[in-house]
C-alpha positions as CSV (number, residue, x, y, z in Angstrom):
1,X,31.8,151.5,52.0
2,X,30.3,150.3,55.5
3,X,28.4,147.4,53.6
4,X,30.6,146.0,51.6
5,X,33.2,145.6,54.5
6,X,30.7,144.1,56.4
7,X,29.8,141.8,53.7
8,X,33.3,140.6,53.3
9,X,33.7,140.0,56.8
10,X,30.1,138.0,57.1
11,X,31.5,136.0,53.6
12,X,35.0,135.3,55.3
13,X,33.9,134.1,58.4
14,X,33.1,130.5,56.9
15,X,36.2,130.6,55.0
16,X,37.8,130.9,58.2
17,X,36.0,128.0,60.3
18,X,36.9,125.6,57.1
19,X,40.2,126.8,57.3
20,X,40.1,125.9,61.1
21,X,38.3,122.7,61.0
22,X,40.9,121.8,57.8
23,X,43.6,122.4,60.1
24,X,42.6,120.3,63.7
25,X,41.9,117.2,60.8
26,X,45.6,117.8,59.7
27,X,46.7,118.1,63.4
28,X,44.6,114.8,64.4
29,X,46.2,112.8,61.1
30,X,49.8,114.0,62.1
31,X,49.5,113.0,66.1
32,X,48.2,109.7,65.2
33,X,51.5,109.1,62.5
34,X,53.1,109.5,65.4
35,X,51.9,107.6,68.1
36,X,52.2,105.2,65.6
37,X,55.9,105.7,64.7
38,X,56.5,106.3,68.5
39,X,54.9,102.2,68.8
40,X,57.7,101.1,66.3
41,X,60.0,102.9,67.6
42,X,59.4,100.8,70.9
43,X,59.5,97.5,69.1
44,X,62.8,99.0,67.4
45,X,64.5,99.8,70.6
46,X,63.3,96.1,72.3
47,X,64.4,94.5,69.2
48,X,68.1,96.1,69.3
49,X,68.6,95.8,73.0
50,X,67.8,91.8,72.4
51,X,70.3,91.8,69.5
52,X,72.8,93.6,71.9
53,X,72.6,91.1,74.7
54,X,72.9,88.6,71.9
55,X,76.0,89.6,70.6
56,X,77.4,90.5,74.0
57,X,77.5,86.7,74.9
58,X,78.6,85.6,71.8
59,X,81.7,87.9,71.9
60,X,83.0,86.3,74.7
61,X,86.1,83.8,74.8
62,X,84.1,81.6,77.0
63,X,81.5,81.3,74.5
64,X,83.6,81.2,71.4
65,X,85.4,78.3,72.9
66,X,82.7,76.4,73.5
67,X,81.0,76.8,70.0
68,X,84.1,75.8,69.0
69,X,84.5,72.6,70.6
70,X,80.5,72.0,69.8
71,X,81.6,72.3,65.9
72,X,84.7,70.2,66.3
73,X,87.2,73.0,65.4
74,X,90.6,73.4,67.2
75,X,93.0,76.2,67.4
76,X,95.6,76.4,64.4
77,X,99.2,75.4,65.3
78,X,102.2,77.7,64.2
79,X,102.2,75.4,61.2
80,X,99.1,75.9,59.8
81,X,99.2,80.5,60.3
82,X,99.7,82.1,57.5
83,X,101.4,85.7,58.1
84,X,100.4,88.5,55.7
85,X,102.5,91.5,55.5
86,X,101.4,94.5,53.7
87,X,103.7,95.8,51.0
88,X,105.8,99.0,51.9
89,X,105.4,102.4,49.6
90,X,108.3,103.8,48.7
91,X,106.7,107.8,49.0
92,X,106.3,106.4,52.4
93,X,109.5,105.1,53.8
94,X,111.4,108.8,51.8
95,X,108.9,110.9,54.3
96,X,109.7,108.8,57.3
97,X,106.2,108.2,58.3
98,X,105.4,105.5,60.0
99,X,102.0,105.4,57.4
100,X,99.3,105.7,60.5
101,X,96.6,108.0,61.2
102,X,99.1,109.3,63.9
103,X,102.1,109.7,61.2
């Protein structure tokens, strides 16, 4: 009974270094995925914060006016608005909401 335990244990022991060595490949492989997702990630972050600055100037009036007057285009009179108004629903207007989130 002493043998064969023995034997098994002698026979397992390279089972269990493969097992090992398998596992620090698999840990190598995974940290360098992400060092190399961390890397985009970066380039991600730089590449929004550029778009952000980008859209913060355009957004204001300053700005808009002045691509407007480099395109040639000029505010719309009173004349020239259209005024859209939504239909009313009936269901609505019997309930008295006011047909908001808040009502």
């Amino acid at each position: 009974m002493k043998k064969s335990s023995g034997y098994a244990l002698v026979l397992s022991v390279p089972f269990l270094l493969a097992g090992a060595v398998w596992q620090a490949s698999r840990f190598s492989a995974l940290a360098k995925e992400a060092r190399r997702l961390e890397v985009a990630q970066e380039a991600w972050v730089e590449a929004n914060g550029k778009l952000l600055g980008s859209i913060a100037v355009l957004e204001s009036r300053e700005r808009a006016a002045q691509l407007a007057a480099e395109l040639g285009l000029e505010k719309a009179g009173p004349g020239r608005r259209l005024l859209i108004a939504p239909p009313r629903f009936a269901g609505r207007e019997a309930q008295g909401g006011r047909g908001g989130a808040d009502g």
